[in-house]
N, C-alpha and C positions, 0 to 999 in steps of 0.2 A: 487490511493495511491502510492505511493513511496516507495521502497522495495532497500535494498541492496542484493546481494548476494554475497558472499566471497566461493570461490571454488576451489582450484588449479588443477583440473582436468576437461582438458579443453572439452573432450564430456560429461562429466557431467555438468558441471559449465551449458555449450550452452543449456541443453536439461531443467537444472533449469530454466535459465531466459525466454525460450521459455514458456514453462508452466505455470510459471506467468502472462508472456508479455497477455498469451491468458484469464487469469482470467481480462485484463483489467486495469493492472497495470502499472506503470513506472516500471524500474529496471534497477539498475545499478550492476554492476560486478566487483569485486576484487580478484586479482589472488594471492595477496598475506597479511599478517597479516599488514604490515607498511602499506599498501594503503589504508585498509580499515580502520586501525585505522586512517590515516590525510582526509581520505572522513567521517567517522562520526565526528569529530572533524567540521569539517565546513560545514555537510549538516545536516537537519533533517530529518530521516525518519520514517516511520510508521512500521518498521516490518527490521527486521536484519537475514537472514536465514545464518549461520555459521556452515563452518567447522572445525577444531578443530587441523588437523595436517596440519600446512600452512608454506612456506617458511617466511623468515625476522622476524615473529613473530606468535608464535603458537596461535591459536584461543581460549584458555582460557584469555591469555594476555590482547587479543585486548576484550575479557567480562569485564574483571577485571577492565580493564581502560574504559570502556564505563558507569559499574558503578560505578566508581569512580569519576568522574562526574557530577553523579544522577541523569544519565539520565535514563528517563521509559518506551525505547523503547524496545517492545518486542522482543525477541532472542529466534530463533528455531536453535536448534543446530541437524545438520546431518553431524553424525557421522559413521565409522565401529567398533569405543570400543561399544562394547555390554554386556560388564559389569555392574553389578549391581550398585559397587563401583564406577567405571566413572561415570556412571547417577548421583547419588547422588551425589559428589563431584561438575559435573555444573552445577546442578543444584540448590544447595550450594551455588552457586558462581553467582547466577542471573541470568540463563537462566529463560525461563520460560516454553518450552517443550523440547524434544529430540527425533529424527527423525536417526532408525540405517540403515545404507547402509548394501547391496541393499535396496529399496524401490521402492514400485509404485508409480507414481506419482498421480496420483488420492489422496491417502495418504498424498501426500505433498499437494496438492489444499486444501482439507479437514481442515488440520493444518494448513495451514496459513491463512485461510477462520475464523477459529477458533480463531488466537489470533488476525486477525482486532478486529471482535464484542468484545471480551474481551475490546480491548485498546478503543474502543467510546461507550462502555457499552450500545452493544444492545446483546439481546440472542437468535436472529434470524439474516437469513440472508438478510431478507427485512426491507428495508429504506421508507417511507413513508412521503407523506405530502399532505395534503388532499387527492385527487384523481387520484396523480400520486403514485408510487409503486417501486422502484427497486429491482429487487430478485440480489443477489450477486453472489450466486452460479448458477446462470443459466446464470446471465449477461445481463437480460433482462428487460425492462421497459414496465409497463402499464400505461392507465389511463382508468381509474374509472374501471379495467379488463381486457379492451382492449388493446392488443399488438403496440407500439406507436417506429418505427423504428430510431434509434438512431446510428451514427458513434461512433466509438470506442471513440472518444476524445469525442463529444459529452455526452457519458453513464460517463467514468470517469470525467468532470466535475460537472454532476448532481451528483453523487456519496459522492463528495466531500465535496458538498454544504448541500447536502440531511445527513450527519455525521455528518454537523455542524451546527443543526436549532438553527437558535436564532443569531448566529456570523456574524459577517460581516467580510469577507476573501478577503485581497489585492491580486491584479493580481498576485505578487511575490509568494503567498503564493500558488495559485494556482495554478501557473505555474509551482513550484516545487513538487506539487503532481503526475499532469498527462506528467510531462516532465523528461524524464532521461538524461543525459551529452549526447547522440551521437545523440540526437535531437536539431535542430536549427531553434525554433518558432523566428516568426518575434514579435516586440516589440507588435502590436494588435493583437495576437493570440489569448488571452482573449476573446478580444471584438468581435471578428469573430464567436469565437463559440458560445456565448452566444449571437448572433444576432440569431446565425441558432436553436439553441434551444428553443429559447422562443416562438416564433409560434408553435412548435410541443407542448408545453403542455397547449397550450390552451381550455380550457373547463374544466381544471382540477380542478380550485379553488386554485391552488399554483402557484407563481409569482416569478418572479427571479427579485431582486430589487437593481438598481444601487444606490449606497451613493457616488456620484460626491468626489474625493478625497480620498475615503476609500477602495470600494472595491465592492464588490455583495454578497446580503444574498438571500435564498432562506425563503419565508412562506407564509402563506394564503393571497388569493388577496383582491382586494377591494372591 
């Protein structure tokens, strides 16, 4: 999944995107309120982790103008106001959790584990299809129970597919989930990983199915 992070403090900012980077995700990084409002203006993401007192433009702004928009990507705001008043006010204003500094990171994994499944309305953290399984929070794939060793690109492409049964998702689409701006996949990234994956879930009873022109959906085989 694809994650922004907006932080101007930059041993914090590094230790957020570490910590997600290791949940498995893309993540990209804005140090300041204007960057991050012209990168959601022309990216999509699944999850906006914000903070609140930012240079060029303070982090209510850049909420105000994301739902302004109407867009429905979730906003964890971590903050140090720990007022009662402040919570309510952004969250007033369309966050959708609030995260106060210091915090442990475990806590931030937790919350942002939490508003993925919100946003692809599941209420656990396991993905399913037939006899394969991903646990999200462990970052680990079975099949039929058995531990089935997966590359990091590898787990977030199944990931992706396994959020979106039923869809058929174009390489672009996927390529901007498991890929953040300081990465430089070659044009067949796609098709590489999804060669190397589709033999590890055999015996499973789920099939990764190319649509020539459209893209790869994952469901039951044949």
């Amino acid at each position: 999944m694809r994650v922004l992070v907006v932080e101007d403090t930059v041993d914090l900012g590094e230790g957020m995107v570490a910590c997600i980077e290791r949940m498995g995700h893309a993540v990209d990084w804005a140090q300041d309120g204007g960057g991050a409002d012209r990168l959601l203006r022309d990216t999509a993401y699944e999850l906006l982790v914000l903070d609140l007192t930012l240079p060029e433009m303070d982090g209510v702004a850049v909420l105000r103008g994301l739902r302004s928009r109407k867009s429905t990507t979730p906003v964890l705001v971590v903050t140090a106001r720990s007022e009662v008043e402040d919570r309510v006010k952004v969250l007033d204003d369309g966050a959708d959790d609030y995260l106060v500094k210091p915090f442990d990171f475990r806590e931030l994994e937790a919350r942002v584990r939490s508003l993925l499944r919100r946003r692809s309305g599941d209420r656990t953290n396991t993905l399913a299809c037939r006899g394969v399984a991903l646990d999200r929070a462990a970052r680990t794939a079975t099949i039929h129970g058995a531990p089935v060793g997966l590359t990091r690109r590898e787990l977030a492409l199944l990931e992706v597919l396994l959020a979106n049964q039923g869809k058929i998702l174009s390489k672009s689409v996927i390529m901007d989930q498991i890929f953040d701006f300081s990465a430089e996949p070659s044009e067949n990234a796609i098709e590489v990983i999804v060669t190397r994956l589709r033999p590890k879930l055999a015996g499973s009873g789920a099939e990764i199915r190319t649509h020539r022109g459209l893209g790869y959906q994952i469901g039951a085989g044949a």
